[in-house]
Biopython code that builds the backbone (N, CA, C, O; Angstrom):
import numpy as np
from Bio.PDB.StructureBuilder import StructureBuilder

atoms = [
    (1, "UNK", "N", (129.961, 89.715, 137.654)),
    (1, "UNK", "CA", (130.083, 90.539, 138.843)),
    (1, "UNK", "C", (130.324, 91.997, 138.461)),
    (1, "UNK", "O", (129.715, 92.942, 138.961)),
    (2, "UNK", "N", (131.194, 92.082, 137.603)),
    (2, "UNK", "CA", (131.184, 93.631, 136.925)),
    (2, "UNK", "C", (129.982, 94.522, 136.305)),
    (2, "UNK", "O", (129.882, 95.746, 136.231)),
    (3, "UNK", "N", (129.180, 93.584, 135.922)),
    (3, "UNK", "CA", (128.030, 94.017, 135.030)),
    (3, "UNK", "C", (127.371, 94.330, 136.172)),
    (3, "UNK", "O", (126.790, 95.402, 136.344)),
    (4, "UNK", "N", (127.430, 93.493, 136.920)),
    (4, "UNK", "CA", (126.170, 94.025, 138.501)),
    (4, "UNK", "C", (126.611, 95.196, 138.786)),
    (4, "UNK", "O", (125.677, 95.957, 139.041)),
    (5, "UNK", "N", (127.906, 95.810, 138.875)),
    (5, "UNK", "CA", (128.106, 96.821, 140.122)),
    (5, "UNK", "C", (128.242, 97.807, 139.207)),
    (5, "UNK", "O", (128.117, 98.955, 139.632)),
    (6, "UNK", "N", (128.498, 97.629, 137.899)),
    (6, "UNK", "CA", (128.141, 98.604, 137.029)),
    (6, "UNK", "C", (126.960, 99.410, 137.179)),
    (6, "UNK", "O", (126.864, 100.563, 137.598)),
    (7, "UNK", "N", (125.675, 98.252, 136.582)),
    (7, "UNK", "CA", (124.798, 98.419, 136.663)),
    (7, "UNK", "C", (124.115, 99.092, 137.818)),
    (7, "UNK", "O", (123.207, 99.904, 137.640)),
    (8, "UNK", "N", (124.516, 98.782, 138.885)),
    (8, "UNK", "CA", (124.000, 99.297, 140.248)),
    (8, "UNK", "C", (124.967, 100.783, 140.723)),
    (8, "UNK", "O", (124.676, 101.475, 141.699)),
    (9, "UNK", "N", (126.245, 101.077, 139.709)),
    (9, "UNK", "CA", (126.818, 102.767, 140.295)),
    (9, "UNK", "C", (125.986, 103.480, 139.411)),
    (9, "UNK", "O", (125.408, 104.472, 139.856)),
    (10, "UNK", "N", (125.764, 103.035, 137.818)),
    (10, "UNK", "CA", (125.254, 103.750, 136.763)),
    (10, "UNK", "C", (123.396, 103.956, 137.483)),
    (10, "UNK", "O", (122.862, 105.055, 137.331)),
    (11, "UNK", "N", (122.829, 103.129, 138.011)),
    (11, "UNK", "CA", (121.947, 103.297, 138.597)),
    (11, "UNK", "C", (121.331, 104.108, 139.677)),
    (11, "UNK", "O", (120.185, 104.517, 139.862)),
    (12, "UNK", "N", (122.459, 104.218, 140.338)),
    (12, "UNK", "CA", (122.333, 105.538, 141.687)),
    (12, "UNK", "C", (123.086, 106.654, 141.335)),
    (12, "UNK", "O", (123.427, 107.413, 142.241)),
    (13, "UNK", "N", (123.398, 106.888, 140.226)),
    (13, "UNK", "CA", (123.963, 107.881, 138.844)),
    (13, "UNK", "C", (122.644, 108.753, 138.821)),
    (13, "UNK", "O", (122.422, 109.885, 139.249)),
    (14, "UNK", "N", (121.480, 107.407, 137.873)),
    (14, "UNK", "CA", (120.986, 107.886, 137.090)),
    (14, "UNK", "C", (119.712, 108.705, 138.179)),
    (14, "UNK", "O", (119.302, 109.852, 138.003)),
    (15, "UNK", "N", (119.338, 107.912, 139.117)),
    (15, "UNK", "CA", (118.140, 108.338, 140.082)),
    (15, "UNK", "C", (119.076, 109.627, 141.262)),
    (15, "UNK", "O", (118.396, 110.639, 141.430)),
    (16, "UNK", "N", (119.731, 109.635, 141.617)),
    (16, "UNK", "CA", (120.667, 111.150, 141.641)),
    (16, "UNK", "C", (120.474, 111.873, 140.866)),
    (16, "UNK", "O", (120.438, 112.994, 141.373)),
    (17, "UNK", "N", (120.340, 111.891, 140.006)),
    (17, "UNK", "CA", (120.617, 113.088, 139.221)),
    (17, "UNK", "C", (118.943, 113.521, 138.888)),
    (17, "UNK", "O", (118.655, 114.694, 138.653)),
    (18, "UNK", "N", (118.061, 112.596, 138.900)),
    (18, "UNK", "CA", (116.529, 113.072, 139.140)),
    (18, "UNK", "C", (116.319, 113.259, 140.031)),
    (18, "UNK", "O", (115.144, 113.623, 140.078)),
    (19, "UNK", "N", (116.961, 113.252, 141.386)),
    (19, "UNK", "CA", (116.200, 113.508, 142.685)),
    (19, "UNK", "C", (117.006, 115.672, 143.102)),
    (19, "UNK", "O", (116.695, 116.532, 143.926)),
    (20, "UNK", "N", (118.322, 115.580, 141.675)),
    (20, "UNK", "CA", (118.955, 116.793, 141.904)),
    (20, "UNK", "C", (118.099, 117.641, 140.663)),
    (20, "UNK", "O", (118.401, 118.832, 140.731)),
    (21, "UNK", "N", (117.373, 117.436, 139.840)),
    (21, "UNK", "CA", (116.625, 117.894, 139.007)),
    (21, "UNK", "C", (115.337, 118.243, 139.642)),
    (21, "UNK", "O", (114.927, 119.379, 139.880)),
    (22, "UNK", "N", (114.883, 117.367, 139.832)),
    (22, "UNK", "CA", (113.647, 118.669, 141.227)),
    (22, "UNK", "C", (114.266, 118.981, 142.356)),
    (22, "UNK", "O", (113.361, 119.375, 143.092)),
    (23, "UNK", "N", (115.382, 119.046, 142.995)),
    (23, "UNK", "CA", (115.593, 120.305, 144.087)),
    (23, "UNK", "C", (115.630, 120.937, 143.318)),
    (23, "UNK", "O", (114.629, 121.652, 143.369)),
    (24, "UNK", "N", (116.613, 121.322, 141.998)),
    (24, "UNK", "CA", (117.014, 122.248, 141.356)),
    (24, "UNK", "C", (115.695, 123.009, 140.991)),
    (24, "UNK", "O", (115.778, 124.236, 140.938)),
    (25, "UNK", "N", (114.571, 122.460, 140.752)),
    (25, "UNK", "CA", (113.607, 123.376, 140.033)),
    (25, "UNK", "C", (112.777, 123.468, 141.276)),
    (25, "UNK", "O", (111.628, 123.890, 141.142)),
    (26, "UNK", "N", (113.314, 123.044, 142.776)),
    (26, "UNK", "CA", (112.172, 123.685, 143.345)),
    (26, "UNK", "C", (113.125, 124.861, 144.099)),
    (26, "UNK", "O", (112.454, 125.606, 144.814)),
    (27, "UNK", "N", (114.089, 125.059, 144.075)),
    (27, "UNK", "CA", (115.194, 125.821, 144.523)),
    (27, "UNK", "C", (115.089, 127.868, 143.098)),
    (27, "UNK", "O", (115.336, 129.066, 143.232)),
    (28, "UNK", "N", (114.745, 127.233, 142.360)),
    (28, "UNK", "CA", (114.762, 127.787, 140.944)),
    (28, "UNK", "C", (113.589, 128.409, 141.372)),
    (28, "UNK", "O", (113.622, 129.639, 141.341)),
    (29, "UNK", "N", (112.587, 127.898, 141.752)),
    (29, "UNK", "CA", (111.292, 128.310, 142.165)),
    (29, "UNK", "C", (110.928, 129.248, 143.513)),
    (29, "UNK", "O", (110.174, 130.204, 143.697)),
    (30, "UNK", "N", (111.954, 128.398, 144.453)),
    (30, "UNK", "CA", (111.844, 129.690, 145.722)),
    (30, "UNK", "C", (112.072, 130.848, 145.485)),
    (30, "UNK", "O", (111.463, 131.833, 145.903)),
    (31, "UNK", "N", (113.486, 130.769, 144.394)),
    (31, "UNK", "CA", (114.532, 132.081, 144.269)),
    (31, "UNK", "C", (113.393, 133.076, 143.397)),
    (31, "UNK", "O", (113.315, 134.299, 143.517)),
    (32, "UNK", "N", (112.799, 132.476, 142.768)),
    (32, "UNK", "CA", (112.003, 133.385, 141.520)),
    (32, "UNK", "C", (110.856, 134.193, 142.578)),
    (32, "UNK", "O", (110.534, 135.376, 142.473)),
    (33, "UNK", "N", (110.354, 133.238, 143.587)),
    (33, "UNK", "CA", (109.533, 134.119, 144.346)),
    (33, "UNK", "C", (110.011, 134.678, 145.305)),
    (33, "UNK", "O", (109.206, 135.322, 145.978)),
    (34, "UNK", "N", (111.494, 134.673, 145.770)),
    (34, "UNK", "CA", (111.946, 135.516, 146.307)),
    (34, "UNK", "C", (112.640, 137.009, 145.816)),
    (34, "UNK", "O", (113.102, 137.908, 146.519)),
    (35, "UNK", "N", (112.537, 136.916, 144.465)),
    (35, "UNK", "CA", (113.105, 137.984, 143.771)),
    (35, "UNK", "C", (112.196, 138.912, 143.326)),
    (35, "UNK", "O", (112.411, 140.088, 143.034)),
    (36, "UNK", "N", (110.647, 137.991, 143.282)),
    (36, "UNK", "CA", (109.466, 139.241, 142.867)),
    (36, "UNK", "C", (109.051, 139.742, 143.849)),
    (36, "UNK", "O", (108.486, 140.817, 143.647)),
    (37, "UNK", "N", (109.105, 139.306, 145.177)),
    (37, "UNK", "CA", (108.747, 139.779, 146.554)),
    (37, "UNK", "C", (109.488, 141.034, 146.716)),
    (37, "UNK", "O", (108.984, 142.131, 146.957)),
    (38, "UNK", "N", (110.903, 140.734, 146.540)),
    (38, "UNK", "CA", (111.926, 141.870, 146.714)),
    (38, "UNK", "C", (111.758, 143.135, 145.865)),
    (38, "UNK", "O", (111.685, 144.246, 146.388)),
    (39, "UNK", "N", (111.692, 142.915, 144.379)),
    (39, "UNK", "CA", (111.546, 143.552, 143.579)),
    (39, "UNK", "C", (110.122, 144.270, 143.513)),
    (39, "UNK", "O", (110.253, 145.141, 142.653)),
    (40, "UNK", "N", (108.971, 144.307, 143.962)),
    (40, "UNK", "CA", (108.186, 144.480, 144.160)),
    (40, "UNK", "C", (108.604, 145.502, 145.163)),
    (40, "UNK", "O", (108.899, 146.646, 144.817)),
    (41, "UNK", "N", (108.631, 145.090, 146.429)),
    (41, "UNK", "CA", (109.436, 146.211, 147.415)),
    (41, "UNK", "C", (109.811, 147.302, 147.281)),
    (41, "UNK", "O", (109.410, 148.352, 147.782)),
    (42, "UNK", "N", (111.023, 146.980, 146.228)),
    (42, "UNK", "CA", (111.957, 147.938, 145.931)),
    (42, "UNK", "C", (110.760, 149.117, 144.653)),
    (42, "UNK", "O", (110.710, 150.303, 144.328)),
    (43, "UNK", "N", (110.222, 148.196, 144.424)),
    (43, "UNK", "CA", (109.533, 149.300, 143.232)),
    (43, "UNK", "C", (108.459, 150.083, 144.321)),
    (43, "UNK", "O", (108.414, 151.313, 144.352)),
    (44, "UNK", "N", (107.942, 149.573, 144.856)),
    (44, "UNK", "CA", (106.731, 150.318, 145.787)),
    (44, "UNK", "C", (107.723, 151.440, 146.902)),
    (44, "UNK", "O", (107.592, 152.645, 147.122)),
    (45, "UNK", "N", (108.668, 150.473, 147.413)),
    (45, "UNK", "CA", (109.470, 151.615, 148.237)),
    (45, "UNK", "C", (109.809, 152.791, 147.015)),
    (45, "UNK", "O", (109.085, 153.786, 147.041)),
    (46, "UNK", "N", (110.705, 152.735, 146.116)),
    (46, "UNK", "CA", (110.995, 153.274, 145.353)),
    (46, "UNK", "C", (109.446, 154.648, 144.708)),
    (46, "UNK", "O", (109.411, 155.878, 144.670)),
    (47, "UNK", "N", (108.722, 153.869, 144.435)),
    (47, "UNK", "CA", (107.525, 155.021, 143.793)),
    (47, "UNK", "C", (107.019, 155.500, 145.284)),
    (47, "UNK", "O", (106.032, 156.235, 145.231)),
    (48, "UNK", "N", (107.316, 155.331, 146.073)),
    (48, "UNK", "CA", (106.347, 156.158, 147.505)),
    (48, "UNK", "C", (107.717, 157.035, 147.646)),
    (48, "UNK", "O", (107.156, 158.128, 147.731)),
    (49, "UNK", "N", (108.986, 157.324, 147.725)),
    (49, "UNK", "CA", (109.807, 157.930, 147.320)),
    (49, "UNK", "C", (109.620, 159.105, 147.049)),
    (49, "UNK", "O", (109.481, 160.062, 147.812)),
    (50, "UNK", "N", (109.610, 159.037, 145.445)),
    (50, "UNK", "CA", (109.415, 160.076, 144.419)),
    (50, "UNK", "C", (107.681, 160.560, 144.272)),
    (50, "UNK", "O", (107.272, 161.365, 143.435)),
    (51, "UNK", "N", (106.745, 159.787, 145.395)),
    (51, "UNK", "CA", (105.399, 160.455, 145.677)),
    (51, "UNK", "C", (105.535, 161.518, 146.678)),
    (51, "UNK", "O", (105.009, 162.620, 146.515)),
    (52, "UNK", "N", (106.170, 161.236, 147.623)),
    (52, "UNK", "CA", (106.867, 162.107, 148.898)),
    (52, "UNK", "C", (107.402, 163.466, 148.446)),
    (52, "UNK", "O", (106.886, 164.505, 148.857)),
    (53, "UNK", "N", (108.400, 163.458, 147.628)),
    (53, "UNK", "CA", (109.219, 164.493, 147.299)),
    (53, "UNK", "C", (108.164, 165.318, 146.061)),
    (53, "UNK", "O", (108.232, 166.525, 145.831)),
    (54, "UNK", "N", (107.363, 164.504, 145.472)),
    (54, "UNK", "CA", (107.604, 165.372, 144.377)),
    (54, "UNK", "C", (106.278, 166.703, 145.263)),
    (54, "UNK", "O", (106.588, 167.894, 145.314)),
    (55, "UNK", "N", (105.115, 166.270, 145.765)),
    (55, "UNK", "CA", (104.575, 166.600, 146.600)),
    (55, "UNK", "C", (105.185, 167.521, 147.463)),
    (55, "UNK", "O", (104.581, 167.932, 148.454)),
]
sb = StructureBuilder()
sb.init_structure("model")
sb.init_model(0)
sb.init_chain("A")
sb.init_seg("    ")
for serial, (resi, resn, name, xyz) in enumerate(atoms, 1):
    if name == "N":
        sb.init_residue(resn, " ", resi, " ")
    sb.init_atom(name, np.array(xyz, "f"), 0.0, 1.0, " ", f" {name:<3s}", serial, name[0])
structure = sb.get_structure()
């Protein structure tokens, strides 16, 4: 009886922790395209800026 319920916590252990390994990399993945979106922004806002002024 021990070996079963072992077997069956170590089991919803092990498939947890793969079902938190792809959120994690699809979470990893939003953030990355949310940071080049931004950053992008900031660089285009940024160079239309210093096109304005220097003009």
């Amino acid at each position: 009886m021990k070996t079963i319920l072992l077997s069956l916590v170590l089991s919803l252990f092990v498939f947890s922790g793969c079902a938190t390994w792809k959120g994690l990399k699809k979470d990893s993945r939003n953030a990355w395209e949310v940071t080049k979106d931004t950053s992008a922004k900031a660089y285009n806002s940024s160079k239309n800026i210093f096109i304005n002024r220097t003009n």
